[in-house]
C-alpha positions in Angstrom: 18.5 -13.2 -0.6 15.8 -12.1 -2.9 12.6 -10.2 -1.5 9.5 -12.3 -1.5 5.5 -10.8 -1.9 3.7 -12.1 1.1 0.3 -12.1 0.7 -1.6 -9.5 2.8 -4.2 -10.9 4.8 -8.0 -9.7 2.5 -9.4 -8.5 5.6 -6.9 -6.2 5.9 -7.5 -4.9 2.8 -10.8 -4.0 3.7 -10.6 -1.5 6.7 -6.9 -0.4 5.7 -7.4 3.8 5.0 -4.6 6.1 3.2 -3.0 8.5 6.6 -3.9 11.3 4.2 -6.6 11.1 3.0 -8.8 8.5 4.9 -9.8 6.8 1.6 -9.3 3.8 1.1 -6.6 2.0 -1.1 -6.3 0.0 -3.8 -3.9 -3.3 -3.7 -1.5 -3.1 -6.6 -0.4 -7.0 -6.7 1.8 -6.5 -9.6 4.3 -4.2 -7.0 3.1 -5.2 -4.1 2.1 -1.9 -2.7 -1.2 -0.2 -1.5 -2.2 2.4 -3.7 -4.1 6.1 -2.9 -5.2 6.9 -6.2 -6.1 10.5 -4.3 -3.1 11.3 -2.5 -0.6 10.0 -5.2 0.7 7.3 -2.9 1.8 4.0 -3.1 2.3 2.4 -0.1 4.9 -0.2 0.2 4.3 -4.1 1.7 7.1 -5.8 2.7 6.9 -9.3 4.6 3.0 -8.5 4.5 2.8 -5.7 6.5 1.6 -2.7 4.9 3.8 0.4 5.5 1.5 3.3 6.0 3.9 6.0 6.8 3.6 8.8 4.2 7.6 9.2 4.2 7.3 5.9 3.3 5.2 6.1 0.4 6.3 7.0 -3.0 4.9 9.1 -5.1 2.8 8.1 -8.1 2.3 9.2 -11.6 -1.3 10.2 -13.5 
């Protein structure tokens, strides 16, 4: 069984925040994660549910 990339509701989008730093994200499409350009998170979304645990998160590189 192979993961799928549900699509995450745009609304959503709009008033999701990063746990960290309350600013808000950026959708990565490509990986399918929620980025926080100012924490160094990417946050993942699986089934299309955004995972905003920050021991969830993986880092992220400059």
């Amino acid at each position: 069984m192979t993961a799928t990339h549900s699509p995450v509701d745009p609304k959503l989008l709009e008033i999701l925040v990063c746990p960290v730093t309350k600013q808000a994200l950026e959708y990565d499409r490509e990986n399918n994660e929620l980025i926080s350009p100012k924490a160094g998170l990417a946050y993942p979304i699986r089934d299309g549910i955004p995972i905003m645990l920050p021991d969830e998160a993986r880092p992220i590189e400059d």
